[in-house]
N, C-alpha and C positions, 0 to 999 in steps of 0.2 A: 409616495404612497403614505396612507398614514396608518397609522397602527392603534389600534384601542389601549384603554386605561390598562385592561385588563390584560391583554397578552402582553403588554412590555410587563406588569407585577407578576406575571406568571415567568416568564424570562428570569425576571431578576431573584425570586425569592426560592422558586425551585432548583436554586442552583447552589446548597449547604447539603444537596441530600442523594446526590448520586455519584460517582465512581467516573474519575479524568477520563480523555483520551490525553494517552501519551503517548504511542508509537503511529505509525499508519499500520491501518484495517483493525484498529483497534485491538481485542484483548490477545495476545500474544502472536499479532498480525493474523489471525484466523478471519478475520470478518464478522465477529459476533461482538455486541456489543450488551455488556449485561446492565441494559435498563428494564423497568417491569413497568406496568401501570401504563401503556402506550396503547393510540388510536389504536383497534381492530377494520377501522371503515374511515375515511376524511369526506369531510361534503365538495361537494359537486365541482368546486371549485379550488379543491386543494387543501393544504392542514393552513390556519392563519400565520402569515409571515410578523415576524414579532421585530425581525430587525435586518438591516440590508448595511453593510458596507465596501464604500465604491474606493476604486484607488489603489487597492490592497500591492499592485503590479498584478502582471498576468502569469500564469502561471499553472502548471497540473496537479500541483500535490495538495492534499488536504488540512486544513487547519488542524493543529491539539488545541486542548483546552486545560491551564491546568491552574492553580494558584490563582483563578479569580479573573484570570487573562485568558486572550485569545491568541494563538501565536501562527504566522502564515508566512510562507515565503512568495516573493513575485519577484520579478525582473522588470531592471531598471532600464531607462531610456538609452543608459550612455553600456548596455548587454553586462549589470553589473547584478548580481545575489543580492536579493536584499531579506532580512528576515523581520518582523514589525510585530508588533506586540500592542494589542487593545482590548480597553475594559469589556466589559458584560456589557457597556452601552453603546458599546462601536467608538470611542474615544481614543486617539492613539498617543499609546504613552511613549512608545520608543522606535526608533527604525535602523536595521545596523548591515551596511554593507559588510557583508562575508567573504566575498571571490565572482571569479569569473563564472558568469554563466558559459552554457551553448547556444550558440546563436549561429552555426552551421544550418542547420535545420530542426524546425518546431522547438522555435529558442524561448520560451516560455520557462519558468524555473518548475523543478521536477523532486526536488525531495521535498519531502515532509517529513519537519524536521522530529528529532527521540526526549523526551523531557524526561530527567529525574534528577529531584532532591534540589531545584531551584537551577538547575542547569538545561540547557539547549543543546544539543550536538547535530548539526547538520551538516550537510555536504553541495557543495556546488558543482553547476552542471560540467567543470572540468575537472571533478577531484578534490578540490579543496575541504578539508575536512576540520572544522573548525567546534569549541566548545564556548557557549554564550552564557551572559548570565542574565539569567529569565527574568530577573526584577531591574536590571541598569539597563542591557541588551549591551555589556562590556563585555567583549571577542577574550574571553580569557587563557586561549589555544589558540592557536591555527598551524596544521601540517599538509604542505600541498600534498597529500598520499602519493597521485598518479604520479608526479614528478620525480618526488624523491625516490620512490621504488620502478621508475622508469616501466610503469602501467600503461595499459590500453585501455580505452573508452570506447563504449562501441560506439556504431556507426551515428548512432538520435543523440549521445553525451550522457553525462554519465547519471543515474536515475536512481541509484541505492539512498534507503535510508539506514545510519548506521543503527547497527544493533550494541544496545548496554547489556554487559553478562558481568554479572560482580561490580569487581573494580577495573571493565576495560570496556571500551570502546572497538569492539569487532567492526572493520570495514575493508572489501575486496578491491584490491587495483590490477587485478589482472593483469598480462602480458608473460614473457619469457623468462624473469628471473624470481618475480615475487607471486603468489596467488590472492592472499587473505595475511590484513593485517590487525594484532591487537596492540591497541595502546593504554595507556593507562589513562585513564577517566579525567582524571585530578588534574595531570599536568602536560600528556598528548606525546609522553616518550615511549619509545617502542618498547614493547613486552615480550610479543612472539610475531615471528610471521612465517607463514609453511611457504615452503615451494611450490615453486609454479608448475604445475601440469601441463601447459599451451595453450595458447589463446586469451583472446581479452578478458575481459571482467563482464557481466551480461545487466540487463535490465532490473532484474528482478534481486529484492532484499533480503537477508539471510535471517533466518530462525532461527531460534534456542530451543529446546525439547530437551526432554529427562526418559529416557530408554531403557526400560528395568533398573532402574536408581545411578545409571550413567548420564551424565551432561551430555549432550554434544552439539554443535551447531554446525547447522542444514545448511551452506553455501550451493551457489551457481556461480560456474561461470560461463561462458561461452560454449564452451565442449563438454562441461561434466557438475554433476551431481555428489557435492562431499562433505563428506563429514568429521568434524575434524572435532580436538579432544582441545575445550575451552581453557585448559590449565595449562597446558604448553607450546598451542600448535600443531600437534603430530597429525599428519591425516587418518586417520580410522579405516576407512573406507574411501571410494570412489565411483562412481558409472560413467559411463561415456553417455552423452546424452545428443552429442550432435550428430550419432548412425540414426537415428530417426529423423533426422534434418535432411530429404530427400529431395530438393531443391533450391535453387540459390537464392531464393528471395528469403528471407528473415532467417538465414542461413546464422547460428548462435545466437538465435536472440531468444534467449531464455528472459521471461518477460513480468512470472507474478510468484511471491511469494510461494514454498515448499507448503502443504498442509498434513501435519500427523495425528494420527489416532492411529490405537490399536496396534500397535508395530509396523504402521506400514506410513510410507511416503506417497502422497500424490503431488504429479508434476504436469502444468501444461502452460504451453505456450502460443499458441495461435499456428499462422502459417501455412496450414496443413502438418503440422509436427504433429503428432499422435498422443494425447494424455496418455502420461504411463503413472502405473502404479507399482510400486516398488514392495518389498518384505526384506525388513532387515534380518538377516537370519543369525542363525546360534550363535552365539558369543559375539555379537555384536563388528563384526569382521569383517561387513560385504552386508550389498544387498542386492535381492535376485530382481527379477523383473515378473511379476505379476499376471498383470493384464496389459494391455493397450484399449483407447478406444479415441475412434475418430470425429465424434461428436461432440467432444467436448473441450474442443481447441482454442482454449480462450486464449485471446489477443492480449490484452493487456490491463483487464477488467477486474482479476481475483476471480476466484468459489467461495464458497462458504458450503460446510457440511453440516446439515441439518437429518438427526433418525437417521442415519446411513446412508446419505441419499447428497449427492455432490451437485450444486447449482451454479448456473453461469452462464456465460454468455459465447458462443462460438465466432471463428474468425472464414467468411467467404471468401474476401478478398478484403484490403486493408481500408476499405468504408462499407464493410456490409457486414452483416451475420445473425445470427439467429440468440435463441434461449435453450439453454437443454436439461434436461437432468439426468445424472448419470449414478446408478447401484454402485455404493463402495465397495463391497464387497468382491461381487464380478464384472464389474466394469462393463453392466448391460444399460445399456441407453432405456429408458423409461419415455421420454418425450424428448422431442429436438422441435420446437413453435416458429414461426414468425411471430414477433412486437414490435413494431419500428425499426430496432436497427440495435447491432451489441452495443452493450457495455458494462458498467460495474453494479457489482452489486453486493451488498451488507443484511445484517441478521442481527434483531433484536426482539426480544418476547415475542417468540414465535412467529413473529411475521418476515418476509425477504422485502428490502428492499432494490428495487431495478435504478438502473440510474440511464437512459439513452444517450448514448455520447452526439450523434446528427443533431437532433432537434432539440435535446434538452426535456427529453417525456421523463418522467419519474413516477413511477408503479409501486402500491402497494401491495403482497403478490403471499396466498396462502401457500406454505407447502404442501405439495402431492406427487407422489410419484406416478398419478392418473395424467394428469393435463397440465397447463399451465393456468392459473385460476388466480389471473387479476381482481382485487376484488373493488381499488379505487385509483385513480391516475391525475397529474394535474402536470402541468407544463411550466419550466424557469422561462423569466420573461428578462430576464438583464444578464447582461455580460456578451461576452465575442469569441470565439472559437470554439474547439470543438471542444465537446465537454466530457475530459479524459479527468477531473478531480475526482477521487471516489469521496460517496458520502459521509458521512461520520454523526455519531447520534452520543446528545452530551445530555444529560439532567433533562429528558424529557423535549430535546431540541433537536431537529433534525440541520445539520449543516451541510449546503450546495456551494459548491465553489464554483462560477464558470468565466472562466478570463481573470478582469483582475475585480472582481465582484464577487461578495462573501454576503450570502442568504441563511438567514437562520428562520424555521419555524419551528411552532406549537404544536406537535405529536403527545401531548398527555393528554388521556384521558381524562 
């Protein structure tokens, strides 16, 4: 493909003046992504593609972008983590085996990795939880977690990206002696780690939140919903989250990131499991249970909250589903649509981004709590499986990941 003068100088020069991705789903893993000055409409045939690079490994997680570089994991021929690091012009400066993927089933690499302060912190598809450095791509850590604390991975391998809180490194290995472990950032020695409540470690990556001027961070695992005290490990709280798991298929697969506002938790996992909404109550001690609502069973896609109002993608069965919107508040369904088919989806100036996991559609999508109100759509044309990377939006660029193919366009206005 070839690219004009002007969208590669747009590429290159718009990128002194906007704000990194450094976690996955962007700013505090919510899905929102605070860029301004972005298309409201793309012509007919999509926003201009400014840069494509091929090779990357394949893989479902999402590029960061941070220090000038591009940073992406894929998986290697001989089922090895690899993490790779390339300029703003798709150039690759560095590539650094980390650990063992999963290669049991949809062996594709799956975290995206946490950047701060010139460092990498990613995890592999069996545990391995390593600290890189973003300018050499030199493994400056590595602690097999699941091993050492004799974890369970579930059933797809392990898919968390570690969360940075201070100076530690938060990541869950699930199983029967350990739950959620911190280590220290710097050098990958243990800090705290809480006990295990039962069951594996789950899909979905843990949050930080600040709850009337308390820290805590939002874990899943397999069974439960916790919240545990960032300074020592102590659990705070807990809910059982797998009595709403009423059937044996996707039975603990807690699957997308926790979303907070307002003192309250939302949680959803595809399956037929039922989005619940939570309220943390007085003194921070316990949270009740809300609502429920069955329409908004995302599989594996994320929400995003936009005006009170929860968007995303529902799960029919484990290749099918719809779009929906659901009231934060009372957990009243507004619209459930057909679009092609679920998947993820992000938020920036005002507009939603869709991403289709089947065919690769990508919508650009007003919010409303009236209809689903597409306003323009264009199709990825490169890469191989299904298109589980969620998007990500840097300096005015929208990045698709699908296989081992990294897509970047021109969304500025």
């Amino acid at each position: 493909m070839k690219y004009s003068l002007l969208g590669i100088f747009l590429f290159f020069t718009v990128s002194i003046y906007s704000q990194e991705i450094v976690e996955f789903r962007g700013v505090a893993r919510t899905g929102h992504y605070s860029e301004t000055g972005l298309l409201k409409e793309w012509p007919e045939d999509g926003p201009e593609q400014v840069l494509k690079i091929e090779n990357i490994g394949k893989g479902y997680s999402q590029p960061v972008v941070a220090d000038g570089k591009i940073f992406v994991t894929g998986i290697k021929n001989d089922g090895t983590d690899a993490i790779s690091a390339y300029d703003l012009n798709g150039q690759l400066l560095w590539e650094t085996d980390y650990g063992q993927s999963w290669i049991r089933t949809y062996s594709d690499s799956r975290c995206t990795p946490t950047y701060e302060n010139g460092k990498l912190y990613v995890a592999s598809g069996t545990g391995q939880l390593c600290c890189i450095d973003a300018s050499s791509g030199e493994i400056l850590w590595r602690v097999d977690a699941v091993d050492k604390y004799n974890g369970e991975v579930p059933r797809h391998g392990d898919s968390e990206s570690p969360l940075i809180v201070n100076d530690l490194v938060v990541f869950a290995t699930g199983g029967e002696k350990v739950g959620i472990v911190a280590f220290n950032k710097k050098d990958g020695t243990e800090v705290w780690k809480t006990k295990s409540l039962g069951g594996a470690k789950s899909y979905a990556s843990s949050v930080f939140i600040n709850h009337k001027n308390e820290d805590l961070i939002i874990a899943q695992t397999a069974e439960n919903l916790i919240a545990v005290n960032p300074v020592n490990g102590d659990i705070i709280w807990h809910y059982d989250l797998i009595q709403f798991h009423s059937t044996h298929q996707g039975r603990g697969a807690q699957t997308n990131p926790a979303i907070y506002f307002n003192n309250e938790i939302f949680v959803t996992s595809g399956y037929d499991h039922p989005a619940t909404m939570f309220s943390i109550a007085s003194g921070n001690q316990s949270a009740e249970l809300k609502w429920k609502n069955k329409d908004l069973n995302t599989h594996h896609g994320g929400v995003v909250l936009v005006d009170g109002k929860i968007y995303g993608s529902n799960w029919q069965h484990n290749s099918r589903g719809r779009w929906a919107c659901v009231d934060w508040e009372t957990g009243e369904t507004h619209w459930d649509e057909e679009w092609f088919n679920k998947g993820s989806v992000i938020y920036a100036d005002g507009m939603l981004y869709f991403y289709e996991e089947k065919s690769g559609n990508i919508a650009l999508v007003e919010p409303s709590a009236e209809k689903l109100k597409i306003v323009s759509t264009f199709t990825v044309d490169s890469g191989t499986g299904p298109h589980w990377a969620h998007p990500a939006i840097y300096k005015g660029k929208l990045f698709i990941r699908h296989g081992d193919v990294l897509m970047v366009y021109n969304i500025k206005a």
